[in-house]
C-alpha positions as CSV (number, residue, x, y, z in Angstrom):
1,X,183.9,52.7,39.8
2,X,180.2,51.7,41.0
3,X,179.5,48.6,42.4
4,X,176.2,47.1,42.4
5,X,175.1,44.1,44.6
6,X,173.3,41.6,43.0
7,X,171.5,38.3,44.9
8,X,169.9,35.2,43.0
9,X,167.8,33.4,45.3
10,X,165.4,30.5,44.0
11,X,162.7,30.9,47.2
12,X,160.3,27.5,46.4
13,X,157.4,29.3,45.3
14,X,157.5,31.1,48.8
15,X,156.1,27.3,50.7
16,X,158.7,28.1,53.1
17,X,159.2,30.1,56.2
18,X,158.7,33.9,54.7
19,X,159.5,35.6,57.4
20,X,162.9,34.2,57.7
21,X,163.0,34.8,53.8
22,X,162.6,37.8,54.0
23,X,165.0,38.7,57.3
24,X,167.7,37.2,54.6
25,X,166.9,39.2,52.0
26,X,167.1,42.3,53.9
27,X,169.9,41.5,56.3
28,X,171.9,41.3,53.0
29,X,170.4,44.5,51.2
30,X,170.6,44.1,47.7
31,X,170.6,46.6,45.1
32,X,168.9,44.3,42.7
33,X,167.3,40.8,43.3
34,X,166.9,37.8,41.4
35,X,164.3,35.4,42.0
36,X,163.8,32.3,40.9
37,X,160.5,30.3,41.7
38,X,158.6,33.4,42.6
39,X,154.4,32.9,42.4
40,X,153.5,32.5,38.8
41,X,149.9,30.8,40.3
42,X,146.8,32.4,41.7
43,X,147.4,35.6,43.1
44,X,150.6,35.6,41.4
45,X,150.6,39.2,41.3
46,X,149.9,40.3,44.6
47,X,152.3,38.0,45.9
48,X,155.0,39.1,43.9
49,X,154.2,42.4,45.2
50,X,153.7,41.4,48.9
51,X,157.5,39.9,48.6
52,X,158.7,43.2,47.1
53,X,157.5,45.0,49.7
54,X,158.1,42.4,52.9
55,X,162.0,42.7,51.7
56,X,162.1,46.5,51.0
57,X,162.3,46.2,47.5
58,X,160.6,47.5,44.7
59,X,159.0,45.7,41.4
60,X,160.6,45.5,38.1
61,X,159.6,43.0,35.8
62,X,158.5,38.8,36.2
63,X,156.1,36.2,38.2
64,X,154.1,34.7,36.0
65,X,154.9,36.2,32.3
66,X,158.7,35.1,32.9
67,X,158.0,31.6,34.0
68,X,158.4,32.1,37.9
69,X,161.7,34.4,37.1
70,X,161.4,37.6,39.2
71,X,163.2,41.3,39.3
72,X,163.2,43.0,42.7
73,X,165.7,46.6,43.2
74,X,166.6,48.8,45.3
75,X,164.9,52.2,45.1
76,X,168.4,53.4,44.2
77,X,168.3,51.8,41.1
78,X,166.8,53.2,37.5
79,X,165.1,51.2,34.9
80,X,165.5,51.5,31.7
81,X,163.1,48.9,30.0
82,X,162.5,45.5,30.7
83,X,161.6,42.3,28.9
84,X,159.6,39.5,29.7
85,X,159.8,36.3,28.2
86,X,157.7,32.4,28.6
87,X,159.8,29.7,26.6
88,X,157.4,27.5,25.1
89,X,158.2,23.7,27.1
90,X,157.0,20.3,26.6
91,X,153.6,18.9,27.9
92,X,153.2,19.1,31.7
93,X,156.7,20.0,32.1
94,X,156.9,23.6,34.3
95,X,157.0,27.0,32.7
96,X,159.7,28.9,32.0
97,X,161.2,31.9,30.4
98,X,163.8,34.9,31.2
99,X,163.6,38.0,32.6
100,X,165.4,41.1,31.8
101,X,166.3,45.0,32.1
102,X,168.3,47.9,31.8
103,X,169.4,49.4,35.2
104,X,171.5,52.3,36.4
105,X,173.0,53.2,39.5
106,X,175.1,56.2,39.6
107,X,175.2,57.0,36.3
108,X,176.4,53.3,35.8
109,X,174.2,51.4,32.7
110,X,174.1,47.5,32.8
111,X,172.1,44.4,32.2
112,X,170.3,41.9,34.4
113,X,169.1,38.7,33.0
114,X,167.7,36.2,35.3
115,X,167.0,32.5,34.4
116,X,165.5,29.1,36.1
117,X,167.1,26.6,33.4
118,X,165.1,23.0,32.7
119,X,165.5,19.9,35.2
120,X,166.1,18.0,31.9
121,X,169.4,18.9,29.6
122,X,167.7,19.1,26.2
123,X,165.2,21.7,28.3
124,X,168.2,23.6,29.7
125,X,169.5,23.3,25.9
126,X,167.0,24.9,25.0
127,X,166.3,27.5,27.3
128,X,169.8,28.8,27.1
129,X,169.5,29.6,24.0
130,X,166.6,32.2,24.4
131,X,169.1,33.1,27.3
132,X,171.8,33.9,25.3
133,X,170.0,35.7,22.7
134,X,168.7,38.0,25.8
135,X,172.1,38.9,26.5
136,X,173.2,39.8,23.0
137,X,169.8,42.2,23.0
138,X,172.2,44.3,25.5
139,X,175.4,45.0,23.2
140,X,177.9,46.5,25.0
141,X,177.0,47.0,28.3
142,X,178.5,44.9,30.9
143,X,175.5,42.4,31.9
144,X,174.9,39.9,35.0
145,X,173.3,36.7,34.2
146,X,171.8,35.3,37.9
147,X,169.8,32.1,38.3
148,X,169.4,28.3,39.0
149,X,171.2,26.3,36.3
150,X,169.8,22.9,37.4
151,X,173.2,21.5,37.0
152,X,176.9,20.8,38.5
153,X,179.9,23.5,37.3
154,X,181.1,22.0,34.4
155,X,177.9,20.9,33.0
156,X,177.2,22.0,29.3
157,X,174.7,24.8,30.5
158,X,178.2,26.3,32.4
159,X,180.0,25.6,28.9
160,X,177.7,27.3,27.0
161,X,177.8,30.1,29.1
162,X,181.6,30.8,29.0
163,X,181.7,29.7,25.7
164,X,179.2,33.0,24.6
165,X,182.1,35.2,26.6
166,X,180.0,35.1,30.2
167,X,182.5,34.3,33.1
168,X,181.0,32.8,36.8
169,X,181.4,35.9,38.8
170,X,180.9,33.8,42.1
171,X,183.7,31.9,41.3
172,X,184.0,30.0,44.6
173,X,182.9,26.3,44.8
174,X,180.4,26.8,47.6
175,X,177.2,24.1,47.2
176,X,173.8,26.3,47.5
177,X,171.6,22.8,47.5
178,X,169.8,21.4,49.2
179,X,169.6,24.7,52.1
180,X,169.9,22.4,55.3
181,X,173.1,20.7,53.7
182,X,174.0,21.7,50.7
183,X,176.4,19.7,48.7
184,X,175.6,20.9,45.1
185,X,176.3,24.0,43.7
186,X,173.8,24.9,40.9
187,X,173.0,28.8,41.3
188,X,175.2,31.0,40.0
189,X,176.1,34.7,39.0
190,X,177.8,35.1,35.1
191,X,179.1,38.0,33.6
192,X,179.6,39.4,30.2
193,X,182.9,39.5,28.8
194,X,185.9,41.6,31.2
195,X,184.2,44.3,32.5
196,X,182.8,43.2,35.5
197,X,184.9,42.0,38.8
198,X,182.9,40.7,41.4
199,X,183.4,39.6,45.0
200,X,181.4,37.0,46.9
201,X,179.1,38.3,49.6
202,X,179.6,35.6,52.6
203,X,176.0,34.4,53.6
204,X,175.9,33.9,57.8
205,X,177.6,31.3,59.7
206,X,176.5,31.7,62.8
207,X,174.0,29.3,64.1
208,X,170.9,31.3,64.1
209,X,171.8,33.0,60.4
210,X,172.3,28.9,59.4
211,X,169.0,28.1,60.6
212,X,167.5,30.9,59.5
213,X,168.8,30.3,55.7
214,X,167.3,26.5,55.9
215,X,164.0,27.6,57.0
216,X,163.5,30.6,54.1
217,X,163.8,28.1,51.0
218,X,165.3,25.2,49.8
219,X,167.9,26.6,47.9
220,X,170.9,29.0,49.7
221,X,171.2,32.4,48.0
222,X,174.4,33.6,46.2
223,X,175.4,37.5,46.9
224,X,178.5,39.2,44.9
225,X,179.3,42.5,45.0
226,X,179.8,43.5,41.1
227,X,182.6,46.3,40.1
228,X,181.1,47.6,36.9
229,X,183.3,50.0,34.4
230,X,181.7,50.5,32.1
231,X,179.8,53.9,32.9
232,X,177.2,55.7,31.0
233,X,175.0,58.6,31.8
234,X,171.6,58.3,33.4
235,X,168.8,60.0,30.9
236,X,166.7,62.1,32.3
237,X,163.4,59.4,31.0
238,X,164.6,57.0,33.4
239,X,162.3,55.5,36.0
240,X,162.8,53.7,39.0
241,X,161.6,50.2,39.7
242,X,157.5,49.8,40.5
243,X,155.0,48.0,41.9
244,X,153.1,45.6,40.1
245,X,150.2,48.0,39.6
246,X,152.3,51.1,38.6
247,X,153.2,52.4,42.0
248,X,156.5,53.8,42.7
């Protein structure tokens, strides 16, 4: 059995405390990260790679081309392709889009596909369906869907979501908004179909990890530990995760 640890953490276009964002980050080592709201602006590029680097991480795929949706991982980690997608959105309203790959950790195949959904519900209507159609792209390997759903459990984003065979990994009814005092919970961690058990990483409790996790961003991160059975060999082609100019 391999387990991977996976973190989806919307960090407000990095306007927060960074250095705290990234002592979070790294006190809770991920083996791959999702961001939400990562720089898509100027110098989107650089930043993107600044962050991977600040956290110990290495590039995958996102910023800017994926509508602020970002893949950091673990040097662990292999790569097998990635996708990047903008959905097309209404005037003035914010980009979007998904971002995607292939990974493999020891000799473990599966899918990461990392979404910011629409503040409005015809938007998030709309963006889940490039969403979903990501996730069929990957067959049958187990996939984790990570992201900010912009909306309470229950919500038709969260019924579409089972309904296409994904199930919420995190499970527990912990609120991840607003960071200071949450009281809504609308980031999440799916997964497709049976294959995958996951656990809930606990985020600190103590005082200074609480005040460290309300200065990084606006949004608290959600961490599970992801039991994936469905193994496949690594090919000998893979790479592992980059830079944002083709550095290892």
């Amino acid at each position: 059995m391999t387990t991977v640890r996976l973190m989806t953490y919307n960090v407000h276009g990095l306007r927060d405390d960074v250095s705290a964002l990234t002592a979070v980050v790294e006190d809770l080592r991920p083996d791959v990260l999702v961001v939400q709201e990562a720089p898509k602006l100027l110098r989107w590029r650089a930043r993107c790679a600044g962050l991977a680097r600040a956290t110990g991480l290495l590039y995958v795929a996102g910023g800017r081309t994926a509508g602020g949706n970002l893949l950091l991982a673990h040097q662990r980690t292999f790569v097998h392709g990635h996708a990047e997608e903008r959905i097309p959105q209404r005037l003035r309203d914010p980009i979007r889009g998904v971002v995607s790959a292939t990974f493999a950790v020891g000799g473990t195949r599966f899918g990461v596909v990392g979404v910011h959904l629409s503040l409005a519900a015809a938007g998030r209507a709309r963006d889940l369906d490039r969403v979903l159609e990501t996730v069929r792209s990957f067959g049958d390997l187990p996939v984790l869907v990570a992201g900010d759903l912009n909306e309470h459990p229950g919500g038709p984003s969260w019924h579409a979501l089972t309904g296409a065979g994904l199930h919420d990994v995190a499970g527990a009814e912990t609120p991840t908004f607003p960071a200071g005092e949450p009281r809504a919970r609308i980031d999440a961690v799916f997964a497709s179909g049976g294959s995958v058990r996951g656990r809930v990483v606990d985020l600190p409790t103590d005082d200074e990890g609480r005040a460290r996790l309300a200065r990084a961003s606006d949004h608290l991160p959600v961490v599970v530990d992801a039991d994936l059975d469905a193994a496949l060999d690594v090919r000998p082609d893979a790479t592992t995760a980059r830079n944002p100019d083709g550095a290892a």
